[in-house]
C-alpha positions as CSV (number, residue, x, y, z in Angstrom):
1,X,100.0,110.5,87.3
2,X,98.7,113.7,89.2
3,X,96.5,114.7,91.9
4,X,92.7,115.9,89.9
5,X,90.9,117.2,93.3
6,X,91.1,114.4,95.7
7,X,91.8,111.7,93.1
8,X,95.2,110.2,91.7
9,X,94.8,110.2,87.6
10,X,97.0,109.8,84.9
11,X,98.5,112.4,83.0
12,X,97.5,112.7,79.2
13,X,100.0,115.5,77.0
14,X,98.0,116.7,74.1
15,X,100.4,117.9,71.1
16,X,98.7,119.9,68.1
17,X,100.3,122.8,66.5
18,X,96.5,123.6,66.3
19,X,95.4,125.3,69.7
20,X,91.2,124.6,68.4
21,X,92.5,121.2,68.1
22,X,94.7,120.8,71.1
23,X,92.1,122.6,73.7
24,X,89.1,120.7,72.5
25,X,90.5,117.1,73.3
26,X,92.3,118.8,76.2
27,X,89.2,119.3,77.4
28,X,87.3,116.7,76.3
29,X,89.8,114.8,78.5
30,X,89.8,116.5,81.5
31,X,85.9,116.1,81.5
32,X,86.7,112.2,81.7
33,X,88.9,113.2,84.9
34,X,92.0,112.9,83.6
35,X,95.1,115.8,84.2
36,X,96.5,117.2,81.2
37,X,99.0,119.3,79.6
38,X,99.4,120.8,75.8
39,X,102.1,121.4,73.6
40,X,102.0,123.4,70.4
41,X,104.6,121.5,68.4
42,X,107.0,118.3,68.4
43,X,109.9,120.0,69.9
44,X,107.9,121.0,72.6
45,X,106.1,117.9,73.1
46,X,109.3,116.3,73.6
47,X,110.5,119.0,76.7
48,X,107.5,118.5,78.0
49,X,107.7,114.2,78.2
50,X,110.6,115.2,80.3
51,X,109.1,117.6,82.5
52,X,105.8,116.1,82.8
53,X,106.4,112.5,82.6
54,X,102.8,111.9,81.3
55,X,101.6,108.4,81.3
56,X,99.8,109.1,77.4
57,X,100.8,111.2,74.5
58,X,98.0,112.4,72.0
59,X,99.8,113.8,69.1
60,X,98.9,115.2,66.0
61,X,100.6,113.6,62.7
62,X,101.4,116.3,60.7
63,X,102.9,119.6,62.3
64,X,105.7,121.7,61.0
65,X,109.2,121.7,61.8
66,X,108.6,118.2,63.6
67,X,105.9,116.0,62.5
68,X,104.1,113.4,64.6
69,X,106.3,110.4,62.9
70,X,109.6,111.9,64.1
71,X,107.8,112.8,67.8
72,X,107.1,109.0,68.0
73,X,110.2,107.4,66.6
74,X,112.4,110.2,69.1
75,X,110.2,108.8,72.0
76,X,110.4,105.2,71.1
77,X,114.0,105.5,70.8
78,X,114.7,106.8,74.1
79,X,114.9,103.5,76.9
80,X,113.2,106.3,79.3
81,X,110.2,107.2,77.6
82,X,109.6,104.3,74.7
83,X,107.2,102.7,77.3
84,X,104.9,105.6,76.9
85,X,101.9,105.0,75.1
86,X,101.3,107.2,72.3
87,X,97.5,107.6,70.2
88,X,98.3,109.5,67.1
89,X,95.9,111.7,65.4
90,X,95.1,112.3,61.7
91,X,93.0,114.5,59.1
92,X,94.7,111.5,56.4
93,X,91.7,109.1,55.8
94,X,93.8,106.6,53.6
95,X,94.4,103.5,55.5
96,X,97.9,103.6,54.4
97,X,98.3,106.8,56.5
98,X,97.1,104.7,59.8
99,X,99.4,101.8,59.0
100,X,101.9,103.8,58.3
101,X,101.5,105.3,61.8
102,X,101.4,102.1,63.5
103,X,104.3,100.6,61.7
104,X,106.2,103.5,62.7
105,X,105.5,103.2,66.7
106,X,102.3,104.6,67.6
107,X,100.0,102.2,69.6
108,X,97.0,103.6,68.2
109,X,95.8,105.8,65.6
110,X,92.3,108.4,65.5
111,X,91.0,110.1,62.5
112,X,90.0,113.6,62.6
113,X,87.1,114.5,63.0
114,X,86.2,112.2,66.0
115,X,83.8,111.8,68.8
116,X,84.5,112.4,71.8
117,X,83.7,109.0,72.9
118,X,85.9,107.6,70.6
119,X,88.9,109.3,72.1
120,X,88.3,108.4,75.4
121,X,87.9,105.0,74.5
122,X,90.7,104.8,73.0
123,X,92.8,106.5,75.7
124,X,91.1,104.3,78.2
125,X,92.2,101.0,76.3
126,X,95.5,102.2,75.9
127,X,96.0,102.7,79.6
128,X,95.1,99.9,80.2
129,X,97.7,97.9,77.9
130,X,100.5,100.1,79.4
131,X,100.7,99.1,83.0
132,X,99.2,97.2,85.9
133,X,97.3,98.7,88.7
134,X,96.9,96.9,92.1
135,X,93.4,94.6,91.8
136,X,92.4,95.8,95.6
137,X,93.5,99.6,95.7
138,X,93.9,100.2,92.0
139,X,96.9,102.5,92.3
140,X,99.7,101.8,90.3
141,X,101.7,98.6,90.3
142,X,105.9,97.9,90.1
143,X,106.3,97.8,86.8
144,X,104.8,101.6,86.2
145,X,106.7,102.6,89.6
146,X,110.0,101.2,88.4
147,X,109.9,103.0,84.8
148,X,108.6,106.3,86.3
149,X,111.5,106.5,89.0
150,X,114.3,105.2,86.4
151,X,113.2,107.8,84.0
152,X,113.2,111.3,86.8
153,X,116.7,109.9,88.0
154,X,117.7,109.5,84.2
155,X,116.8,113.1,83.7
156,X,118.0,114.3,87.1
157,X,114.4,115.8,87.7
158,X,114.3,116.5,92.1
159,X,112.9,113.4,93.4
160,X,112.2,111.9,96.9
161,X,111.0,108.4,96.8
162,X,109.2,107.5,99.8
163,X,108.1,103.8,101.4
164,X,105.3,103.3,103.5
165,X,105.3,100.0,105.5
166,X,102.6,99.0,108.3
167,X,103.9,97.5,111.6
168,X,102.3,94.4,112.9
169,X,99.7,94.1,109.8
170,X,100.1,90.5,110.2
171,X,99.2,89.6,113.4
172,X,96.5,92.1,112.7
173,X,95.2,89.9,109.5
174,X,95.8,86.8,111.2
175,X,92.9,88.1,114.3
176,X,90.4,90.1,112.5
177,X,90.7,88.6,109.2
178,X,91.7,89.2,105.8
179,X,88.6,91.0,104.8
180,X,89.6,93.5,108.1
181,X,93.0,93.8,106.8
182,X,92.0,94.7,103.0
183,X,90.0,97.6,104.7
184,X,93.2,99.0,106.8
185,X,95.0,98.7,103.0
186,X,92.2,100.8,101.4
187,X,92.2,103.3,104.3
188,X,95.7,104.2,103.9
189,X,95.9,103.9,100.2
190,X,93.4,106.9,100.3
191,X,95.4,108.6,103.3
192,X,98.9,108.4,101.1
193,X,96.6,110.0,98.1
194,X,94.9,112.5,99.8
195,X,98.1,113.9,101.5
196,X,100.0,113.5,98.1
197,X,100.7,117.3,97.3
198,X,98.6,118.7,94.3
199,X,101.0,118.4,91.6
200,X,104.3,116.7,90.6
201,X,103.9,112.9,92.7
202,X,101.9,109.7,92.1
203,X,101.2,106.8,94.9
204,X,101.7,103.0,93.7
205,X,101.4,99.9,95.8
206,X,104.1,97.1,95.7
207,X,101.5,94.8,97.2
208,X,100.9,93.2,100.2
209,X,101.0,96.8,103.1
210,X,104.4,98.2,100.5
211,X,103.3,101.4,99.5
212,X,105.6,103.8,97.5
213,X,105.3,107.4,96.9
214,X,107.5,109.7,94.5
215,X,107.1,113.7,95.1
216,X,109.4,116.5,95.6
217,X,112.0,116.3,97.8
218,X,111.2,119.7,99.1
219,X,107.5,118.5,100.1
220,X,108.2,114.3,101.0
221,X,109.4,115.3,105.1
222,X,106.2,117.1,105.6
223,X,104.1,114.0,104.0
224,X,106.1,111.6,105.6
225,X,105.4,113.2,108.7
226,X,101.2,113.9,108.1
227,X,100.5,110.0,107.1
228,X,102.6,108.5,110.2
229,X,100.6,110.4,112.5
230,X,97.2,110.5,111.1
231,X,97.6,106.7,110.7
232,X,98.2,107.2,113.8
233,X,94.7,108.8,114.9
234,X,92.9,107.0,112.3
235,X,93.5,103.6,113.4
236,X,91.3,103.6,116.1
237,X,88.3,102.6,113.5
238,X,90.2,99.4,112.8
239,X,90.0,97.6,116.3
240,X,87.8,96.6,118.6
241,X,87.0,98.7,122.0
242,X,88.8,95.8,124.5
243,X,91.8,95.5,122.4
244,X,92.2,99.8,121.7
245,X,91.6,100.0,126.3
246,X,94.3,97.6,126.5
247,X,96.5,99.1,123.7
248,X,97.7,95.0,122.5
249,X,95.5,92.5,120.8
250,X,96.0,88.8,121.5
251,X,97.3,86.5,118.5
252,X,97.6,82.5,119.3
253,X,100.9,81.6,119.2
254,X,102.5,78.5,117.4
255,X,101.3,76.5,120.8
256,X,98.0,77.6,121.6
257,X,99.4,80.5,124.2
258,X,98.1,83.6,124.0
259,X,100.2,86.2,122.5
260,X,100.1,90.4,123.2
261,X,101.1,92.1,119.8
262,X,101.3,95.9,119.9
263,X,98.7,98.3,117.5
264,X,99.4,98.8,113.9
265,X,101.8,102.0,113.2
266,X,103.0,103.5,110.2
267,X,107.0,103.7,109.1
268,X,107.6,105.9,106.6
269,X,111.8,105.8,105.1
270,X,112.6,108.4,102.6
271,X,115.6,108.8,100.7
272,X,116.0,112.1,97.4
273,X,118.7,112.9,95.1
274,X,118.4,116.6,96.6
275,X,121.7,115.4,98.4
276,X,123.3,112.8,96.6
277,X,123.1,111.2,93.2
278,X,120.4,108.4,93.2
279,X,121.2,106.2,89.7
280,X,118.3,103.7,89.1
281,X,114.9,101.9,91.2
282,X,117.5,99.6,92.1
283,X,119.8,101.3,94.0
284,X,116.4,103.2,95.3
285,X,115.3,100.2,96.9
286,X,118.5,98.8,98.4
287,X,118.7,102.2,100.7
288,X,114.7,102.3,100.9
289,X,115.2,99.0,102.2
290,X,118.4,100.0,105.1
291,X,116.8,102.7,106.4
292,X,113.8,101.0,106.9
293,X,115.5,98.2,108.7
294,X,116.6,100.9,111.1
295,X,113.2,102.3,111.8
296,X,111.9,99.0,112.5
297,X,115.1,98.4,114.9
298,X,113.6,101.6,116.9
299,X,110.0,100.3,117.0
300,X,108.3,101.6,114.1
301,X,105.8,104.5,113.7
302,X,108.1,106.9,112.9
303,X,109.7,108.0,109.7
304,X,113.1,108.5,108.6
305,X,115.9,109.5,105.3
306,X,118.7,108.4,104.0
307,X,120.9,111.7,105.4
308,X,124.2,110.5,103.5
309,X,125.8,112.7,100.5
310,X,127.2,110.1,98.9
């Protein structure tokens, strides 16, 4: 996914060895909202899956030196980029050439000439099948976050991967409420998307107030650093006037008592393979997880890395 004005959308990559063909659904995409990228032939096309990481690929079927078959069975051979959805295009108008297509790999075949219409719909239902998006924020869900950060570690592409956790969200659900508390989630989705830099990093959310970030490792400090304290300043529209005066709200314990809890902050642990080697999401979220666990130990609202080089 990447940043198109102050929206997160995916990334479609349009192959045609045709540049008519190519900038037309280019565009016709980008009109729908969506970022995209074009390559001129197969071999290309395949560079640029690793350099783009695009969450589509529209590719035409016959091109020379590589033709759309061989694109799709190369990608669909590859564990780190089979899971990408790919809509092949054809001037062939015997059914055998779509089945043949589909047999082959692609999950979803267009005939030339089309509508534009028809190859947004199609892109849009093909999104769709590919991966989940959170029901409350719509940003990505685990199962696109996992692949994506397997597949930049794969290819030892720069990558900081960067966790967003809420302190005291609970206690704050448990007084104002869960409609209250889907609010503060939707506010800082849209704070993590908007601070996102312009190009090269997508936001997903876990669930729950787990919110994961993947961007450059020479950009993730200074984001790290802009959503902790603007959470900061921001949260004031969250609470009530008594409880921001007093700087505590009052949760019922488990026996009636009246319980101060302090006002939500934002912790922010980062951790890049800009120092060390980073394998797989796994061992991601095992040090995501430590350094977390430290920040907490310090009180929150604050952000730290994983500064180790091995």
């Amino acid at each position: 996914m990447e940043k198109v004005g102050n929206r997160l959308r995916e990334k479609i990559l349009v192959v045609d060895d045709s540049r008519l063909h190519r900038t037309l659904a280019a565009d016709i995409l980008a009109k729908s909202g969506y970022a995209t990228a074009q390559a001129e032939n197969g071999l290309r096309a395949l560079e640029m899956v690793n350099s783009e990481s695009p969450d589509l690929v529209v590719l035409d079927s016959l091109m020379p030196d590589m033709d759309g078959i061989d694109v799709i069975r190369r990608l669909k051979d590859d564990p780190f980029t089979h899971h990408i959805p790919v809509l092949i295009m054809s001037g062939q108008e015997e059914k055998p050439a779509s089945i043949q297509s589909l047999r082959q790999g692609a999950d979803g075949y267009l005939g030339k000439p089309f509508q534009s219409e028809e190859l947004v719909g199609h892109v849009e239902a093909l999104l769709r099948r590919s991966y989940q998006f959170n029901s409350l924020t719509k940003l990505p869900a685990a199962p696109y976050l996992h692949r994506q950060i397997n597949a930049r570690l794969a290819q030892n592409q720069p990558t900081a991967i960067v966790y967003a956790d809420l302190d005291h969200f609970r206690p704050y659900n448990q007084l104002y409420g869960h409609a209250a508390g889907d609010r503060v989630l939707l506010a800082l989705a849209r704070l993590l998307v908007d601070t996102l830099p312009a190009q090269g990093g997508f936001v997903a959310h876990l669930g729950g107030d787990d919110f994961i970030a993947v961007l450059a490792p020479e950009t993730a400090e200074t984001f790290a650093q802009t959503v902790v304290d603007h959470f900061r300043e921001a949260r004031a529209q969250f609470y009530s006037d008594e409880d921001l005066a007093r700087q505590h709200i009052l949760v019922e314990g488990r026996r009636g008592e009246q319980r101060p809890m302090p006002l939500m902050t934002l912790s922010v642990a980062m951790v890049s393979n800009a120092r060390r080697a980073l394998i797989n999401y796994i061992q991601v979220s095992d040090l995501l997880a430590e350094v977390m666990r430290y920040l907490k130990t310090q009180g929150g609202g604050n952000w730290a890395r994983d500064r180790r080089t091995r």
